[in-house]
C-alpha positions as CSV (number, residue, x, y, z in Angstrom):
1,X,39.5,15.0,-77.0
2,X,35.9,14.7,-77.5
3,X,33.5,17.8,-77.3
4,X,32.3,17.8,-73.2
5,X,28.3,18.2,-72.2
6,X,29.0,19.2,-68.5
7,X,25.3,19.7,-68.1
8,X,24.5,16.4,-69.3
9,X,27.2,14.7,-66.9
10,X,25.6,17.3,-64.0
11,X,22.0,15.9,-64.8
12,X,23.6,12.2,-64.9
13,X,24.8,12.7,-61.1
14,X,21.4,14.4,-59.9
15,X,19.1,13.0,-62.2
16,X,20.0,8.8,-62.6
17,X,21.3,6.5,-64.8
18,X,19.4,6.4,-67.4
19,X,20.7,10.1,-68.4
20,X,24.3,8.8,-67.2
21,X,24.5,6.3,-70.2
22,X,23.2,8.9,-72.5
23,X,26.4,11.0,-71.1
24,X,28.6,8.2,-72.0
25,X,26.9,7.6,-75.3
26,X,27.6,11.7,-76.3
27,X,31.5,11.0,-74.7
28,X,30.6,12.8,-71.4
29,X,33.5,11.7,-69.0
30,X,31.9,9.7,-66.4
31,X,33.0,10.6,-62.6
32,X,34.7,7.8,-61.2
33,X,33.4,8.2,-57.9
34,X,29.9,9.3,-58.0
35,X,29.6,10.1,-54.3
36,X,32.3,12.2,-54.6
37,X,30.9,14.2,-57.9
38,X,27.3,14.3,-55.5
39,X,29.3,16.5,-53.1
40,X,30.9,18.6,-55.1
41,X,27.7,19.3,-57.1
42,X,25.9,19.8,-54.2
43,X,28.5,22.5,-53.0
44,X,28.4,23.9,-56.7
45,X,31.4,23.1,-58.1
46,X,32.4,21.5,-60.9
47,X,33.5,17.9,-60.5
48,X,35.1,18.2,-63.9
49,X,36.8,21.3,-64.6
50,X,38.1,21.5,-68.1
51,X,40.9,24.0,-69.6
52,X,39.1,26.4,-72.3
53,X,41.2,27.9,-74.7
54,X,39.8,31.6,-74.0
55,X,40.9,34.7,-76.5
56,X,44.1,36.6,-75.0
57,X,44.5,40.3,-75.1
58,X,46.5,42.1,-77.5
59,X,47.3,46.0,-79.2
60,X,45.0,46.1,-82.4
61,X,46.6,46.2,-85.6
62,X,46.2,49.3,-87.7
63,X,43.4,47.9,-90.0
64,X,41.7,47.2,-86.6
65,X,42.6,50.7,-84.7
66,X,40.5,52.1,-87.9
67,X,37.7,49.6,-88.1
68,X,37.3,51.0,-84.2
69,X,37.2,54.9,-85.4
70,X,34.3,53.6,-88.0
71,X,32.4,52.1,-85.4
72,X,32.1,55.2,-83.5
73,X,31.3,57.2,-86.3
74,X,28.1,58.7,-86.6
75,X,28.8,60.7,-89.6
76,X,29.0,57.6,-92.0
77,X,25.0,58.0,-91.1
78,X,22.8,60.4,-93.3
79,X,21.2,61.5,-90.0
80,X,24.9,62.4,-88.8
81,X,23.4,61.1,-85.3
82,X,23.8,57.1,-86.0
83,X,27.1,54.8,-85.4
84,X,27.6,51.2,-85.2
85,X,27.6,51.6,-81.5
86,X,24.4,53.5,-81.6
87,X,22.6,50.2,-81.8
88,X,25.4,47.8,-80.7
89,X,26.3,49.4,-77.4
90,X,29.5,48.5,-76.1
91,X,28.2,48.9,-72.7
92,X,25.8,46.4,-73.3
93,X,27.3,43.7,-74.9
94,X,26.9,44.9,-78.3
95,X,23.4,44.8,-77.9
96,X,20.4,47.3,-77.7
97,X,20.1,49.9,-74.7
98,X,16.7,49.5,-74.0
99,X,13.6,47.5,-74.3
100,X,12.3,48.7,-77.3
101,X,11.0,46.4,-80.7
102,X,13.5,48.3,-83.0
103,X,15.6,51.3,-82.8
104,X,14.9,54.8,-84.8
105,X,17.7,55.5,-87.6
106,X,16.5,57.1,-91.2
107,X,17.6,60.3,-92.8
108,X,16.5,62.2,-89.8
109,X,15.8,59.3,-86.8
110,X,12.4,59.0,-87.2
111,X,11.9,55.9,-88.8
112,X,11.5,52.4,-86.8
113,X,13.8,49.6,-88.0
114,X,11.9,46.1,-88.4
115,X,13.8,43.8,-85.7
116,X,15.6,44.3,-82.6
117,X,19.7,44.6,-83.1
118,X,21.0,41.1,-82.4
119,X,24.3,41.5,-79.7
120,X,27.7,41.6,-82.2
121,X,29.5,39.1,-79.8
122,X,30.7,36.0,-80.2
123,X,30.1,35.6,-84.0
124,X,33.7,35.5,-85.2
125,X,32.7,31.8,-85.0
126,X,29.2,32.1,-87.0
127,X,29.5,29.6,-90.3
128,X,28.2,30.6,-93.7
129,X,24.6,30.1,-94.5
130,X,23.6,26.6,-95.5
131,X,21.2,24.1,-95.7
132,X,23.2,21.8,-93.7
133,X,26.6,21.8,-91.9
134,X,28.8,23.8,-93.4
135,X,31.5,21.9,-94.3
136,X,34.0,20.6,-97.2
137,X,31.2,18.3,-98.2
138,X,29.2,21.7,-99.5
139,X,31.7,23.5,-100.7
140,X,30.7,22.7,-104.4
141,X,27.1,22.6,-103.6
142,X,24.7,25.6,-104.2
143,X,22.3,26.8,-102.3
144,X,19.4,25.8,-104.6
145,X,21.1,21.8,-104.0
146,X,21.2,22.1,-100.6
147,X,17.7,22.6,-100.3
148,X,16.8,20.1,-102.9
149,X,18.8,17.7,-101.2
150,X,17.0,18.3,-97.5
151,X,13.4,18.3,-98.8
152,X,13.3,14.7,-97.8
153,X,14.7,13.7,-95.5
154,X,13.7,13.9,-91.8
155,X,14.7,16.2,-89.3
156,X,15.3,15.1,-86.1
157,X,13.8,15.8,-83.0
158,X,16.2,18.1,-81.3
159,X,16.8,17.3,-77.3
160,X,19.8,18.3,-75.0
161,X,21.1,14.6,-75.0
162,X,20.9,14.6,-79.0
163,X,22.9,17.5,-80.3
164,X,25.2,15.7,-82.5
165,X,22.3,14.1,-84.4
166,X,20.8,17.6,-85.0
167,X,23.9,19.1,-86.0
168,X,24.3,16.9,-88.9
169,X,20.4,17.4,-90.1
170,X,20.1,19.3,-93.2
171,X,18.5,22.2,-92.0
172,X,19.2,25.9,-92.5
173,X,21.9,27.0,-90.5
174,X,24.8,30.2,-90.2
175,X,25.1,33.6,-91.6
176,X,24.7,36.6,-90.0
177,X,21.4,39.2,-89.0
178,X,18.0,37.3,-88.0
179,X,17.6,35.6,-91.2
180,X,21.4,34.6,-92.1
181,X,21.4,36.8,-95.1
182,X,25.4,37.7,-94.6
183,X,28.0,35.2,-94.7
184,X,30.9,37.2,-93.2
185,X,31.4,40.3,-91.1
186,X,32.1,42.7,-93.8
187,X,28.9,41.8,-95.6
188,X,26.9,41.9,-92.2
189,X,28.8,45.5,-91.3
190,X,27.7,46.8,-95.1
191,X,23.8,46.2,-94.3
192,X,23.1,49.0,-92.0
193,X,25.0,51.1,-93.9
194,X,22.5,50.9,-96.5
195,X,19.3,50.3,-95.1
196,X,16.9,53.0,-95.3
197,X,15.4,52.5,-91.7
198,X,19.1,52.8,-90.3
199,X,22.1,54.5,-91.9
200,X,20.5,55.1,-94.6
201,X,23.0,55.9,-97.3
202,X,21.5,55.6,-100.7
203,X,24.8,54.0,-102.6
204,X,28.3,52.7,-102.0
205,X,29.2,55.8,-103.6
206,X,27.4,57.8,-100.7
207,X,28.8,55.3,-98.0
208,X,32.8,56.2,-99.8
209,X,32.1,60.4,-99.9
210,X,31.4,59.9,-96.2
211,X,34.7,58.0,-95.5
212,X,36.4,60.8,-97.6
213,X,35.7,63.4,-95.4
214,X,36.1,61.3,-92.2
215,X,38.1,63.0,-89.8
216,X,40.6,59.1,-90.4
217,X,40.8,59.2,-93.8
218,X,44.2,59.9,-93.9
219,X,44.6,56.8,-92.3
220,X,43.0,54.8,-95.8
221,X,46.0,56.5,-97.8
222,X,48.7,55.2,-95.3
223,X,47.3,51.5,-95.4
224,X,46.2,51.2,-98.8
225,X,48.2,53.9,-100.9
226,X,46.8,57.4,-102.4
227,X,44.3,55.7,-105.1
228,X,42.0,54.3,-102.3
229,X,40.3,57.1,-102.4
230,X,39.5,57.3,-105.7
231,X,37.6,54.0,-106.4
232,X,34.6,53.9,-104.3
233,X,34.1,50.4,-104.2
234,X,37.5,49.2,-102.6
235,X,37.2,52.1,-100.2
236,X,34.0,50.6,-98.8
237,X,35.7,47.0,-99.1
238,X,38.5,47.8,-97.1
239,X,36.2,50.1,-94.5
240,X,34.0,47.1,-93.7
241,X,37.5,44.7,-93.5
242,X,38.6,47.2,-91.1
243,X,35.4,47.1,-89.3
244,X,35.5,43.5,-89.3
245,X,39.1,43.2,-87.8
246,X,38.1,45.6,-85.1
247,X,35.4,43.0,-83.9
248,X,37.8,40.1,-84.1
249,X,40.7,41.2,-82.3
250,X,38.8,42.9,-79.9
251,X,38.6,40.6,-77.2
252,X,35.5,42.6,-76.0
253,X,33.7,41.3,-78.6
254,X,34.4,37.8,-77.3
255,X,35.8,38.0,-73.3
256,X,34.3,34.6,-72.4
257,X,34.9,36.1,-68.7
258,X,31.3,34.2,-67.5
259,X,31.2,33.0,-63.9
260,X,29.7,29.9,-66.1
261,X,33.4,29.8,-67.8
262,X,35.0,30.2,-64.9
263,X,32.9,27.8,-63.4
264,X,33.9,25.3,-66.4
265,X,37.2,25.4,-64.9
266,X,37.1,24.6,-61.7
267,X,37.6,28.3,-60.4
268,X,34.0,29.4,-59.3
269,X,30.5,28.0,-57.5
270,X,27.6,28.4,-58.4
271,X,24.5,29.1,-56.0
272,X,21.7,26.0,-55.5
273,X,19.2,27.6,-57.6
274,X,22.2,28.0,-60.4
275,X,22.8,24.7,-60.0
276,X,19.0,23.5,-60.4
277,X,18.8,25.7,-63.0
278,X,21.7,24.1,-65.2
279,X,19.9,20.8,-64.6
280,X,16.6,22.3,-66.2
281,X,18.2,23.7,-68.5
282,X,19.2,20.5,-70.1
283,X,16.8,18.2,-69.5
284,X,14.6,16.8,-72.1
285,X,11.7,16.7,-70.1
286,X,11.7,20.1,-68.7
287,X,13.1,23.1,-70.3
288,X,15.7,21.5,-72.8
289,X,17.3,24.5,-73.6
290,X,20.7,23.1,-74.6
291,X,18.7,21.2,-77.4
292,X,19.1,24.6,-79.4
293,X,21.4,26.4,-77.6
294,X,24.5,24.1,-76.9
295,X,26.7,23.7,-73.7
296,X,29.2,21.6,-75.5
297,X,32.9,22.6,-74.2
298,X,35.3,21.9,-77.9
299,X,37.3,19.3,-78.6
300,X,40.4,21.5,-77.5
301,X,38.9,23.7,-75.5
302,X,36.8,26.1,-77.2
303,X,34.4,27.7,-74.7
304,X,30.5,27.2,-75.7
305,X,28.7,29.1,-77.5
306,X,24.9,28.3,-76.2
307,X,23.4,28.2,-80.1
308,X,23.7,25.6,-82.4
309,X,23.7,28.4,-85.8
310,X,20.2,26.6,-86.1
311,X,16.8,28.2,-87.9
312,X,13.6,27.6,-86.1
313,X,9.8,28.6,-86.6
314,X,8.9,29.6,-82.9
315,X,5.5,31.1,-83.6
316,X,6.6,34.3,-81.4
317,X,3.1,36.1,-80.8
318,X,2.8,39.4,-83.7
319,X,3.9,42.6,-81.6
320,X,1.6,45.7,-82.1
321,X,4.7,47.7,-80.7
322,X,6.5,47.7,-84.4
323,X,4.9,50.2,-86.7
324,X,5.5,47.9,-89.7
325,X,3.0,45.7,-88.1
326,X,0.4,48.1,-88.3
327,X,-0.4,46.7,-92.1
328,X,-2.0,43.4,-91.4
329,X,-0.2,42.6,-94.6
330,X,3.0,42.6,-93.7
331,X,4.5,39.8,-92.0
332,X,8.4,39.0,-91.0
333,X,9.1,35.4,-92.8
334,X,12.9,35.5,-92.0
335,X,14.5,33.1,-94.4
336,X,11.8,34.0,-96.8
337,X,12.0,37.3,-96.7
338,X,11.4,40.4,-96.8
339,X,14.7,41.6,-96.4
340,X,16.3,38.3,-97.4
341,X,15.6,37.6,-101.2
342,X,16.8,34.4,-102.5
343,X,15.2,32.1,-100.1
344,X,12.2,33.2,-100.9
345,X,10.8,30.6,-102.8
346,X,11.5,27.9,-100.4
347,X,8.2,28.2,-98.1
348,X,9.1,25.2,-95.5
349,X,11.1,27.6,-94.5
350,X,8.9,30.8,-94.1
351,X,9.1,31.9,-90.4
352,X,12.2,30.5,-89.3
353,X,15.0,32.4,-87.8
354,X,18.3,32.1,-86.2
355,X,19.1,30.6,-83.0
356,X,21.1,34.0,-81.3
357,X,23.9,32.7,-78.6
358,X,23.0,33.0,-74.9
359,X,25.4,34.6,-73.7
360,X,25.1,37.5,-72.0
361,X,21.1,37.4,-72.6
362,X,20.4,38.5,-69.0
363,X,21.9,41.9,-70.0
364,X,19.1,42.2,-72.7
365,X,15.6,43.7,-72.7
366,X,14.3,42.7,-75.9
367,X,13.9,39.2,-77.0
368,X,13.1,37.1,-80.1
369,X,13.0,38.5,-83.9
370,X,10.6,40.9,-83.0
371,X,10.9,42.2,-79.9
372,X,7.6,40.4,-78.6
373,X,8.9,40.2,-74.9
374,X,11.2,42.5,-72.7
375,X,11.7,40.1,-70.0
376,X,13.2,36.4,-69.3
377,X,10.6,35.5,-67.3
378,X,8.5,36.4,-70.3
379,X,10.4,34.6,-72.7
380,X,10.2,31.2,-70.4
381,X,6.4,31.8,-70.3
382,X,6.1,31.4,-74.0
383,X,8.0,28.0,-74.4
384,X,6.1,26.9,-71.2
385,X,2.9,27.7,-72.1
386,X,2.5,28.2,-76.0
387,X,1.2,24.4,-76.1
388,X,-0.9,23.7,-73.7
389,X,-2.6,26.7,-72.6
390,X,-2.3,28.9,-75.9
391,X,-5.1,31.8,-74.7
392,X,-1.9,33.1,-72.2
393,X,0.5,33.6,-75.2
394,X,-1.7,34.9,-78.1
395,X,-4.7,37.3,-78.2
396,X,-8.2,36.4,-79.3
397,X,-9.9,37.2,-82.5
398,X,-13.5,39.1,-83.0
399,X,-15.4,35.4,-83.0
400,X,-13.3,35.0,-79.8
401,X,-11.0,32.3,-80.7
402,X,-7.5,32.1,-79.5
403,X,-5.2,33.4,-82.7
404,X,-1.9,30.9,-82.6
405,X,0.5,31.5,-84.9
406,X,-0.9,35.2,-85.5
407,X,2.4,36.6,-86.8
408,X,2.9,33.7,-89.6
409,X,0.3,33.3,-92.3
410,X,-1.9,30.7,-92.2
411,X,-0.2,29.0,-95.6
412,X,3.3,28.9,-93.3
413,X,1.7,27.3,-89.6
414,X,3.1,23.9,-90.3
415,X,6.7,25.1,-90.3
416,X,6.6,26.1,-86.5
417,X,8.2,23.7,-84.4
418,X,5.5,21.4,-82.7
419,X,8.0,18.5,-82.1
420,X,10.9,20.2,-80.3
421,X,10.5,19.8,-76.0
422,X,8.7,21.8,-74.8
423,X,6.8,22.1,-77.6
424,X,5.8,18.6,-77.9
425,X,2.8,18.8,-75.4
426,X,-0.9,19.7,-76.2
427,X,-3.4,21.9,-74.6
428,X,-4.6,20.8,-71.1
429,X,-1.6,18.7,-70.5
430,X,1.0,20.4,-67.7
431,X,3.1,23.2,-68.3
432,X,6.8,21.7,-68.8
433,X,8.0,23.9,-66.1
434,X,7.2,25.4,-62.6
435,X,7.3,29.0,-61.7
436,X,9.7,28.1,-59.3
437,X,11.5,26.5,-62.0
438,X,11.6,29.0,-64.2
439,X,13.0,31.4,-61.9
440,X,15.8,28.6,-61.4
441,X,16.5,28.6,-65.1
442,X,16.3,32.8,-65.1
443,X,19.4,32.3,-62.1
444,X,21.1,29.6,-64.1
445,X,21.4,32.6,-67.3
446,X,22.8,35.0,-65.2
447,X,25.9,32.9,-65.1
448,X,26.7,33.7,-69.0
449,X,27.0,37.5,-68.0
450,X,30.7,38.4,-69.1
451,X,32.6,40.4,-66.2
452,X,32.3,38.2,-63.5
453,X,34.4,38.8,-60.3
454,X,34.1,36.5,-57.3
455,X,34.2,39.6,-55.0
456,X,30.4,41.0,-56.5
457,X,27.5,39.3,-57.4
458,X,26.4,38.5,-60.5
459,X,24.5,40.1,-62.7
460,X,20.4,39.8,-61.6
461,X,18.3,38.5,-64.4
462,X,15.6,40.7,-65.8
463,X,12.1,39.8,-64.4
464,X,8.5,40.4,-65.1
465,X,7.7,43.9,-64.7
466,X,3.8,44.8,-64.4
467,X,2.4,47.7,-66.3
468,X,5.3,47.9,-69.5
469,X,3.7,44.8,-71.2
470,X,2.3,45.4,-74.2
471,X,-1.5,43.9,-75.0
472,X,-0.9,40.9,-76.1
473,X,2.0,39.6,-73.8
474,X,2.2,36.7,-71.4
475,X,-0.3,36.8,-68.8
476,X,1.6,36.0,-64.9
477,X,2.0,32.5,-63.9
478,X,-0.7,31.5,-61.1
């Protein structure tokens, strides 16, 4: 079985067959009675309903029972006033509370992290960093190859009808945090431990006194034996194992209970603007969001996971909101640094960061690397109008000029994506979408909430909100 677009094969029914042959060309099945797929479609129902292999629920092992205990624990913080779950609620899809840039951690909570906690679902599935797919092909390859071999070749334009091309493009792609610097979940779960602006602990040796005196560490000794707590390094090891087998057998960390899964198979409708929305969503010539983040169904059934582990240089305005920001100097280069070190040589990539899943994003209030914008309709605005009417996105400078780019150094511009849709138009030219539109694709993302139930709607979308923008944000649609 071939990996299924069912938004290209929706677009093919309402959109013609030129986009129909493109389906066939990606191994979209092809409805054999159009007419029939027309009316289904029109009531909002899948003509096609596929069978996804979802996650099934079961008792947690013991490693996982104590990787749960850890995640709760706030006094594996120096503040004593920090857990995993402070910043990865579980009541919001692993994600941030609020709408804030960053959260507070530090010794004492006072301190403003840098970037916005990404959600902790659905990356079970997340590859290992590369330049290039990660695959048998690189296993012997280092990263210093990779890049050599990607410097020429061209990368292709990246469209909803053209995902298989750009999946094979030598580009950076996988890992874990904004910038991809982890390769696994123990090495992502070991980062806040030790970052001064969140947990804070100074050493591994700090991070294994604190797991001496958890209230579980009895529980170390009957897994791993007495001596466990006597060599700091494997105690940590097998705390962030524990940590990471709590998030995969968890199948809260990965329900895939969407009404857009169930919708996938046949057992749910969507609504007409949910429906135009999908179609927006990808087509090339309007929003093209599945260019980046992917609708494709797996070959046996895997549910989608709307990213394609992709880097990208989005030119997201600079947000006065972080405090870091307040020294012109400092800029966030993702794969160049600061916090990642050994890519920072390689400036074609300066500014680019990872493509996060969309699922569940309508439960989110903070968007991008940043933080820049606290709304969808927000976030829409900026790929609609960053191109051709740049003075709504980005602030002006003293000589009154419009500032593009302003949170990537000048030396860095020419990595930001300029060839992408939408970002292929120009100033003066049309917006790619429509307000109206927009709002269509905004309904369309409320189907990748998790928790859907037939009997209640779904979850509503956040929207613009006047008076909580900061300066520089998007200015409202006319």
């Amino acid at each position: 079985m071939r990996p299924v677009r069912l938004g290209l094969a929706v677009a093919a029914v309402t959109g013609g067959i030129g986009l129909a042959l493109t389906c066939l060309a990606a191994g979209v099945p092809s409805p054999p009675h159009d007419d029939r797929a027309q009316a289904a479609l029109a009531r909002g129902e899948n003509p096609w309903p596929v069978k996804l292999r979802r996650p099934v629920q079961a008792s947690l092992s013991a490693m996982a029972e104590l990787g749960k205990l850890e995640f709760m624990d706030t006094s594996l913080s120096v503040s004593g006033r920090q857990s995993c779950a402070t910043c990865h609620m579980p009541d919001h899809a692993y994600g941030p509370g609020g709408d804030a840039p960053a959260v507070l951690g530090g010794p004492h909570m006072t301190l403003q992290g840098v970037r916005p906690p990404p959600s902790l679902e659905y990356l079970e599935e997340e590859p290992a960093f590369s330049v290039g797919p990660d695959d048998e092909e690189n296993e012997n390859v280092t990263l210093a190859q990779m890049v050599a071999q990607s410097q020429d070749i061209a990368r292709p334009t990246k469209t909803a009808d053209s995902t298989a091309q750009s999946a094979a493009a030598l580009v950076p792609q996988g890992g874990l945090f904004w910038d991809g610097r982890a390769d696994s979940l123990e090495q992502q779960a070991t980062g806040p431990l030790l970052n001064p602006l969140e947990m804070a602990n100074t050493s591994i040796h700090a991070v294994a006194e604190k797991l001496r005196h958890a209230s579980y560490a009895k529980r170390f000794v009957q897994l791993f034996g007495s001596t466990i707590l006597r060599n700091d390094s494997l105690l940590v090891d097998e705390a962030t194992f524990a940590l990471a087998r709590y998030q995969i057998e968890n199948v809260d960390f990965h329900p895939f209970t969407s009404k857009f899964d169930d919708w996938l198979e046949g057992r749910a409708r969507m609504t007409p603007a949910e429906m135009r929305g999908y179609v927006l969503y990808n087509d090339p010539d309007k929003a093209n969001c599945g260019g980046c983040h992917v609708d494709t169904v797996g070959p046996n059934g895997e549910p989608p996971l709307f990213t394609d582990h992709q880097f990208e240089a989005l030119g997201v305005p600079r947000n006065p909101a972080l405090k870091a920001n307040a020294d012109p100097a400092y800029h966030d280069l993702g794969l160049c640094g600061p916090w990642r070190t050994d890519m920072r040589n390689q400036t074609a990539y300066c500014g680019m960061f990872i493509t996060p899943t969309l699922r569940n994003v309508a439960r989110r209030h903070v968007f991008f690397h940043n933080g820049r914008y606290t709304t969808l309709q927000q976030v829409l605005d900026f790929y609609d109008y960053r191109d051709v009417d740049p003075g709504r996105i980005y602030p002006r400078g003293p000589d009154g000029k419009v500032e593009k780019y302003n949170d990537i150094p000048a030396a860095y511009r020419a990595n930001v994506d300029v060839t992408d849709p939408p970002f292929d138009r120009h100033p003066g030219e049309q917006p790619a979408m429509t307000p109206q539109e927009e709002q269509d694709i905004i309904a369309f993302l409320g189907t990748l909430t998790d928790g859907y139930r037939p009997d209640r709607p779904s979850v509503t979308p956040s929207r613009d909100r006047s008076g909580d923008r900061p300066a520089a944000a998007v200015h409202p649609a006319p």
